[in-house]
N, C-alpha and C positions, 0 to 999 in steps of 0.2 A: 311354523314357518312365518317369517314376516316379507308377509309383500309393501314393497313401497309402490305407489301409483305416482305418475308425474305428468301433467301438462306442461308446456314450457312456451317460451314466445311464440308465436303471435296469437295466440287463442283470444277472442275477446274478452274485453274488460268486463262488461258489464252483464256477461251471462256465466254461471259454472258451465264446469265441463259435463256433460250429457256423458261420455266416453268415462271419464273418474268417474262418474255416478253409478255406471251401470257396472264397471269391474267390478265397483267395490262391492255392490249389492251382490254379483254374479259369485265372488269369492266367498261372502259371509252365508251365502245357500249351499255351495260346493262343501267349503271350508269350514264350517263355525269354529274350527277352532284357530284357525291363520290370524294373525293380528295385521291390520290393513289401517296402512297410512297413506296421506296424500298431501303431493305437495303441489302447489301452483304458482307456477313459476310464472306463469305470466304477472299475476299480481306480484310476486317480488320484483320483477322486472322492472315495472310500474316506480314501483318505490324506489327499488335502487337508481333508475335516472333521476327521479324527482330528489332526491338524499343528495345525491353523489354529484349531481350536477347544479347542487343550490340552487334548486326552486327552476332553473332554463326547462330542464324538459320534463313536459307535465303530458300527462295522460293523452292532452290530445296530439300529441306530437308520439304518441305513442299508435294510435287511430291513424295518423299520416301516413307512417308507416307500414305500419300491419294492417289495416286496411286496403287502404287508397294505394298503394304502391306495390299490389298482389301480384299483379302483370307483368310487373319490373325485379320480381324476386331483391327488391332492396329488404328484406327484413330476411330473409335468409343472410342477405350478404353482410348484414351487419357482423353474424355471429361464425360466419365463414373465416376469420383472421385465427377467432379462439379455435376454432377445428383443427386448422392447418397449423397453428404454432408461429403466424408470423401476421403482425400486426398490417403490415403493408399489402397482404396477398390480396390479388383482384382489385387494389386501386384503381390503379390504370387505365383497367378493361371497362371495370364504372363509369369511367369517366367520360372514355369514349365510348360509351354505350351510349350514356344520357345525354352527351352534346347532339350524337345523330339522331337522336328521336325527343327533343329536348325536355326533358324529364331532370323534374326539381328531385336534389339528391342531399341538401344542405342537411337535412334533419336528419338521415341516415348519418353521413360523413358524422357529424357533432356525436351521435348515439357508438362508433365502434368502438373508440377507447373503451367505454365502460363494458365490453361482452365478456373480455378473458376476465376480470378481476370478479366481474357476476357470475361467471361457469365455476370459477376456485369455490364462490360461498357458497353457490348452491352444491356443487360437493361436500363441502363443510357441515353444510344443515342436512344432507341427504343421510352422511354415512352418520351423521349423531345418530340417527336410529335405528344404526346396527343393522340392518337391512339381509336378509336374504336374497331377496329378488327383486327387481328395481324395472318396473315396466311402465315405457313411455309410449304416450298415443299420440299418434302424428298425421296432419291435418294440415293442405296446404302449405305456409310457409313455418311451418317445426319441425323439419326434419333436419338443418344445420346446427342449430340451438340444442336436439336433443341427440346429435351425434356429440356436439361439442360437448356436455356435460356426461354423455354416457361413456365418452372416451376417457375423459379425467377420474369417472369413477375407477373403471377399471386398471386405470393407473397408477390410483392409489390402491385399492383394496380389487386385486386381480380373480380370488377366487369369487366376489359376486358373481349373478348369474343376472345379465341384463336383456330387455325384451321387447323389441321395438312392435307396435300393430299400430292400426288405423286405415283411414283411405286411402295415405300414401305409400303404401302396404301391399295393396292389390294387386292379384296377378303378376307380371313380371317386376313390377317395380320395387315389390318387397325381397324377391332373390336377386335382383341388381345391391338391393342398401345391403342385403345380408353378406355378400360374396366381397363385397368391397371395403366391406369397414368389420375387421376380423374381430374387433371390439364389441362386438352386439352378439351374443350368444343367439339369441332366436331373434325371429320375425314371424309374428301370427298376420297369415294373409286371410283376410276375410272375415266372418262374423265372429266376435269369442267365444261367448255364450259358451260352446260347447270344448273350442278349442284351448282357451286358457286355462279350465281346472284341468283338462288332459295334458296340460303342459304339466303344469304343478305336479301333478302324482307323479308323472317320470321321473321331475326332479328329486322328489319324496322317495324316490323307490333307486335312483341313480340307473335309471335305465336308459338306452337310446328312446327319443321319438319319434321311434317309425309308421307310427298310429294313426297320428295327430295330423288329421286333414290339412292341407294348406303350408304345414309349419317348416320354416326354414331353421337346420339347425348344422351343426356341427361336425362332420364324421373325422376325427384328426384335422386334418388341414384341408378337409374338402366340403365346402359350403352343399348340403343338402338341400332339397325343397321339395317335398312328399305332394304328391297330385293334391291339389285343392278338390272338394267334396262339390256336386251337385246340389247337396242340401242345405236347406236355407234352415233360418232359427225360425219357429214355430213363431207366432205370436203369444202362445200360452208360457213359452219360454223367456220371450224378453221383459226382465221385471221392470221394475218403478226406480229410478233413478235413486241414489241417498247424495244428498247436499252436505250434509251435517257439517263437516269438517270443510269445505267450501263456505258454509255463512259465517264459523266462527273466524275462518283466515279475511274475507271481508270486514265482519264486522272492528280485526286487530288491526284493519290496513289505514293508513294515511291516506289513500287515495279514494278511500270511499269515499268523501267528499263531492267527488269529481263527478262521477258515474250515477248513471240510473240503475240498479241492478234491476234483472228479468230472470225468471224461471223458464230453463225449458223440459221440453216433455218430448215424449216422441208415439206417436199413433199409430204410424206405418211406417213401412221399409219398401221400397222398390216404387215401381211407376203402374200402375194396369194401364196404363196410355202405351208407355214404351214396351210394354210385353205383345202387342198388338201390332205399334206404329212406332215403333224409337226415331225419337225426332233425330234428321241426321248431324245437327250440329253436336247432341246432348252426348257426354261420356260422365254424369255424374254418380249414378246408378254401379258403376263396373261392370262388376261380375256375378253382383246381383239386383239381376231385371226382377224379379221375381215379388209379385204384389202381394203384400198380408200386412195386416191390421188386426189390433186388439177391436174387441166388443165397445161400444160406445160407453156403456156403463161403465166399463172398467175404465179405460180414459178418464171420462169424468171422476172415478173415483180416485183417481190416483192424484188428476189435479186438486181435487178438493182436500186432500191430504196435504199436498208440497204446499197449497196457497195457505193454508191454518196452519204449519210447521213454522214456515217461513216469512209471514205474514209480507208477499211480495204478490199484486194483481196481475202484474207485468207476467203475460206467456208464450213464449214463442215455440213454436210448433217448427219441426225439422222435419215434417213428411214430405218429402218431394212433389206428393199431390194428395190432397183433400181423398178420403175413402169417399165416393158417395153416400154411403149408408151412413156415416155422419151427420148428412141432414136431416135422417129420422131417429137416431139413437143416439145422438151425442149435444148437439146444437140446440136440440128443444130441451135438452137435460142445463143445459148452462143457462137459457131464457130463464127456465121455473125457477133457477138458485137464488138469482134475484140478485146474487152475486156482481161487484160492480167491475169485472176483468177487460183486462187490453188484451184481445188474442191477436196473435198475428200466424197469420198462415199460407202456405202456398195453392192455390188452384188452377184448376184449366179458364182459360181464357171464357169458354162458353155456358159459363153459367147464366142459367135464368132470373130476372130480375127478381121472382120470387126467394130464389136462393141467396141472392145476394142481400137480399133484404133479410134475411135469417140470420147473414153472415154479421150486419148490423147489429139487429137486434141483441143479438150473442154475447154483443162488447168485442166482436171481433175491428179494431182499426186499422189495420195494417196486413194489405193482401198481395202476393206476389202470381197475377195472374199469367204468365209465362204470355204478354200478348206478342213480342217480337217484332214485328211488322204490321202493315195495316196495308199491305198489297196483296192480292188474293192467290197470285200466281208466286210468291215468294214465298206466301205458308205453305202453298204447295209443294214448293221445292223443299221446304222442312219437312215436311209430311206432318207437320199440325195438326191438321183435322178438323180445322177451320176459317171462316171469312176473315176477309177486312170487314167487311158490313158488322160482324158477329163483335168484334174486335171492338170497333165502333161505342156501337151498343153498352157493352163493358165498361170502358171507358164514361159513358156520359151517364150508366147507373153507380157506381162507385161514387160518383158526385151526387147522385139523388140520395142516397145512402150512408153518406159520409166516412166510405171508405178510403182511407191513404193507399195510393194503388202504385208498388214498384214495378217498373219497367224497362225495358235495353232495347232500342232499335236496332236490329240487328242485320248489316249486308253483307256482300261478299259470297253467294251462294253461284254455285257451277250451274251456268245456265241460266241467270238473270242478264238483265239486257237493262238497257239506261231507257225503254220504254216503259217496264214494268215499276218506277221510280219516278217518270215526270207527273203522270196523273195524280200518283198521292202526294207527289210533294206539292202540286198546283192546291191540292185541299189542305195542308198542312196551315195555314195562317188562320182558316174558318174553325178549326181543330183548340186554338188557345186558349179558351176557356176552362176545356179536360187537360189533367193531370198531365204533363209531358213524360218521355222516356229520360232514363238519367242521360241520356247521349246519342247519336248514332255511332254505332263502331261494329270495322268491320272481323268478322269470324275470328278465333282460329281452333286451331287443329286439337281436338283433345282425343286425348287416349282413350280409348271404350266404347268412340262416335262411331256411327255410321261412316263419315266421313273417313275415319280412322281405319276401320276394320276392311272396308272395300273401297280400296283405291283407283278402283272402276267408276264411283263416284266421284271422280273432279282432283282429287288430290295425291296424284300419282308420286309426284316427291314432295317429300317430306325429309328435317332433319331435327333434331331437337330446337326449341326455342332458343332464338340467341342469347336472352337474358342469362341462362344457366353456364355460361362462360363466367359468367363473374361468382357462381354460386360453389361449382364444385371443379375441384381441380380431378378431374378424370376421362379418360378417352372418350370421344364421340360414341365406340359402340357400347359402351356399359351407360352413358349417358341416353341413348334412345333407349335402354331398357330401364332406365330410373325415372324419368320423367313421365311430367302430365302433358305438355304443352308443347306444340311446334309447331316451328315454320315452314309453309309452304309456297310454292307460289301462288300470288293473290289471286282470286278468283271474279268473278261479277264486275258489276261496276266499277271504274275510277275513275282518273280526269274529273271534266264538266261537272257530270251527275254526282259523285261522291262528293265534289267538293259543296254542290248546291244543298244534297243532304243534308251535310251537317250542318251549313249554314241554317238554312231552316230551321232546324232542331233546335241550333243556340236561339235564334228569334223566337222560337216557340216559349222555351226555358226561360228567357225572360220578362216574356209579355203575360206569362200566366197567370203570376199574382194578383193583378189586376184589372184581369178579364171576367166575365161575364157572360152569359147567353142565360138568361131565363124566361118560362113558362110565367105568367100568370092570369087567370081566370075571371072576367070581370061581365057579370052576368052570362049573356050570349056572346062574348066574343074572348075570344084566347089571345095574350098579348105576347107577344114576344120582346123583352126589354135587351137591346144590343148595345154591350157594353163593353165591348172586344178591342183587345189592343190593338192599332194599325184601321181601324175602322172608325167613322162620326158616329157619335152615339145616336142612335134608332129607335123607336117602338114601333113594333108591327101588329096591325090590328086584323086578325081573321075572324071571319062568322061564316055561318052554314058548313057547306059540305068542303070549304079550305079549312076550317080550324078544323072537320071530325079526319081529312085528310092527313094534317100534320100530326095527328096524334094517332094515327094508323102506321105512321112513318114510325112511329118510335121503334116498332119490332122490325124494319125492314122487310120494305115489300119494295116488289117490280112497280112497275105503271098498270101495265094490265093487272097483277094482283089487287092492284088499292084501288081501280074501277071497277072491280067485280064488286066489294068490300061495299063498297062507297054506291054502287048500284042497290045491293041487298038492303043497304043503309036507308034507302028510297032519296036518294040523291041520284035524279038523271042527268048529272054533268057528261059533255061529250067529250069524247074521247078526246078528240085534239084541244080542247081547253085543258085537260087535266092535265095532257101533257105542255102546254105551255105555262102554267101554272108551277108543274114542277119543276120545270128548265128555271123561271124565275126564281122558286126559291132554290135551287141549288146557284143560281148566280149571287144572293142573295148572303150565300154562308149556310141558308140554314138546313141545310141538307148531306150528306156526304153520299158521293155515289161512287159505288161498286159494283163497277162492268156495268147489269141495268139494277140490280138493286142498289135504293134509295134510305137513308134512315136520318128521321130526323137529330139537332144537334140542342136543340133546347134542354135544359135544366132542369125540375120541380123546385127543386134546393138550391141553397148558399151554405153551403158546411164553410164553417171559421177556417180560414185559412192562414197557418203559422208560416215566416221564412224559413227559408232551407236549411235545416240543420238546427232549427229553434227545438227545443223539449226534450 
């Protein structure tokens, strides 16, 4: 049998597909004898604007979109005219979309001509390889792109057998795409590992699949969808990615040029946070919460294989969160390599400065510590699991460390109040120095959330997002059963306080580069050099039991914790001096206070700091 694999737009440029890596590997273990090709269509993409539009739209105008305009479904709608057959569809709606929420639409508009004449060639290039079976993974904004081109297969050559999976796949959303677009033989909902080669034998054997956990198929004219399985893929089960055919379509592409390429790998599956505490905004997980990870040795061995294979440092990790047991089986294995690797990865907000110093060490730069907020009663209302103080902290070791630290301030939570907003935004200017959030913005509704599942939690209606008016021409109720995202009524703050939020946040975002708060040590006394935007540059000089004070602060402590401390220390400062000592430095900046814990804001470090978007 020949299976063909396909990614299609908006898949990143600069990473293969994890998703092709693992079919193809899943196939050649099931199958050895299947012949397994792969196209990616995203790099064609790539090319064919940069070809076809003489040199106008280049790769990052390809990032604009498929990136940066995920929210506004503009990269689906580019390829929504080739779906539907009519170049004009969802203009309109675009338009008035983007003028009410005023959203830049130029780069998309320039990019539609070229969708249908790009869906022809990639049919063109697909059926060259005589294909049996043609299975697209879909992800975000690819499910327009690879209806559109999965529909023109089947238009040309009808008896393929075509086969949509991915995360956009999951639970109802993959029997809404299946029922709707009769063009798509199956939709695998959930992990493949076990459900793709059970697809394949049926097909092998021309039997129904009534087996096949998850799998949406066919019965005459009546769209199936067979219970999805409780059971999750083993970690012993999910193999090691194959790029091969990914490096050499890079290495033929014109737009290498552009792009940094990165390797990814994958460690774990699921959240052991959210199997305990599912944060209620989060639905990225689905329908599998369920936490497992490969052995650390193995990880490392599998990287040490893709990074000598493909001679690429660049590694980006797709586990929703860090296993713990990675700090002692996996992280000390990358130190010894000696190996010079950029990891990037996601963790919990409250890690220990020792961890995060591991994280460093590693060649880990780039970490997505999920901090959210920095008010203590809003992580609450997420069910985080953590401080602002903790949060803090975070934040000002990733600069001791020189960690690149991603972030979203995130409001709009059922049951915040414009009280639980004015005290951190009042610290937000003292804050400049640390890494800012990409923005504040507030929630919305995702499918698999808390907020989602129990509308007893704040968000009683709901309707599909308005953006997906311009994406899919189909009824409101097939559309809440396809979708990720919708509109509710807004929750938490607005007016005053939301609009002071983000103000602040932009103030923060641009005062950063050039900000400053550091430590340093000069005999008996600890300086604090203030070099903060919006502030006269300062040095503050402590000795005795104020400099062992503010360095008690760095882990945050209460007042009475850091006199007990600062007692033990054999400093008899009294009680009400420490407390006006500490009102001072929190008047000061150099402090942040949460409720009564205190944590200091000074530096150790100056990690190099590049402009936004440089590297």
């Amino acid at each position: 049998m020949r299976v063909h694999l396909v990614t299609m737009p908006w898949h990143p440029l600069d990473l293969p597909s994890l998703q092709l890596g693992l079919l193809n590997r899943i196939v050649q273990q099931a199958r050895p004898g299947d012949e397994v090709t792969e196209f990616h269509g995203s790099l064609r993409w790539a090319e064919f604007l940069l070809e076809h539009s003489g040199g106008r739209l280049r790769p990052g105008d390809y990032v604009e979109v498929g990136s940066d305009a995920i929210f506004h479904g503009l990269g689906d709608w580019v390829f929504s005219g080739a779906l539907y057959d009519d170049a004009g569809w969802g203009v309109a709606r675009l338009r008035d979309y983007a003028a009410g929420r005023d959203v830049f639409i130029d780069t998309a508009m320039a990019m539609r001509p070229y969708a249908a004449p790009f869906v022809d060639a990639c049919a063109t290039e697909v059926l060259a390889g005589e294909p049996d079976v043609v299975g697209f993974t879909s992800t975000f904004m690819q499910n327009v792109p690879s209806l559109a081109l999965a529909r023109e297969l089947k238009r040309r050559r009808p008896e393929l057998t075509v086969v949509l999976g991915g995360s956009n796949c999951d639970g109802p959303m993959g029997h809404a795409l299946h029922r709707n677009h009769p063009f798509v033989d199956h939709v695998v909902r959930g992990e493949a590992e076990y459900a793709f080669p059970g697809l394949l034998r049926h097909l092998d054997a021309g039997t129904d699949p009534v087996d096949v956990p998850g799998l949406c198929w066919w019965d005459g004219t009546v769209s199936r969808a067979n219970t999805e399985s409780r059971r999750t893929v083993a970690p012993a089960d999910i193999p090691a990615p194959d790029y091969d055919q990914w490096q050499a379509a890079l290495d033929a592409s014109p737009v290498r040029e552009y792009i940094h390429p990165k390797l990814v790998v994958e460690g774990a599956r699921g959240c052991w946070w959210g199997e305990k505490h599912h944060c209620t905004f989060c639905g990225l997980n689905g329908t599998a919460m369920t936490f497992r990870a490969k052995p650390g040795e193995r990880l490392w061995t599998e990287i040490d294989r893709l990074v000598r294979r493909h001679r690429l440092l660049d590694v980006v990790t797709v586990d929703n969160i860090i296993d713990m047991a990675y700090f002692r089986d996996f992280l000390p294995r990358v130190v010894a390599s000696g190996w010079d690797l950029r990891l990037h990865y996601e963790v919990k907000s409250n890690l220990t400065p020792d961890q995060l110093r591991l994280l460093g060490a590693s060649g880990t730069v780039h970490i997505q510590p999920g901090i959210e907020s920095l008010g203590s009663r809003v992580l609450d209302l997420m069910d985080k699991g953590v401080t602002a103080a903790r949060n803090v902290r975070t934040l000002r070791e990733c600069e001791n460390h020189a960690l690149t630290c991603s972030w979203n301030l995130l409001y709009g939570f059922p049951g915040e109040t414009a009280d639980d907003y004015t005290p951190v935004i009042d610290q937000l200017p003292a804050l400049v120095h640390l890494q800012p959030p990409s923005g504040a913005h507030r929630i919305q509704l995702e499918r698999f959330s808390p907020h989602f599942t129990d509308p007893g939690l704040g968000f009683g209606k709901r309707r599909p997002a308005e953006m997906y008016q311009h994406v899919y021409d189909l009824p409101e109720d097939e559309l809440t059963d396809l979708v990720y995202l919708f509109d509710s009524e807004p929750a938490g703050v607005a007016g005053p306080a939301e609009r002071r939020l983000k103000e602040t946040v932009a103030a923060w975002r641009t005062g950063h580069a050039h900000s400053r708060l550091l430590f340093e040590e000069d005999g008996a006394q600890l300086l604090v050099h203030d070099r903060r935007h919006g502030r006269p540059p300062a040095t503050h000089r402590f000795t005795g039991w104020r400099a062992e004070a503010l360095r008690h602060l760095e882990d945050g402590r209460t007042v009475p914790a850091l006199h007990r401390l600062l007692t033990a220390d054999g400093h008899g400062v009294p009680a009400q001096d420490l407390h006006a000592w500490v009102a001072q430095a929190w008047e000061l900046g150099l402090v942040f206070r949460d409720g009564a814990t205190y944590v200091s804001l000074p530096t150790w470090g100056e990690p190099v700091r590049l402009p936004e978007g440089a590297g």
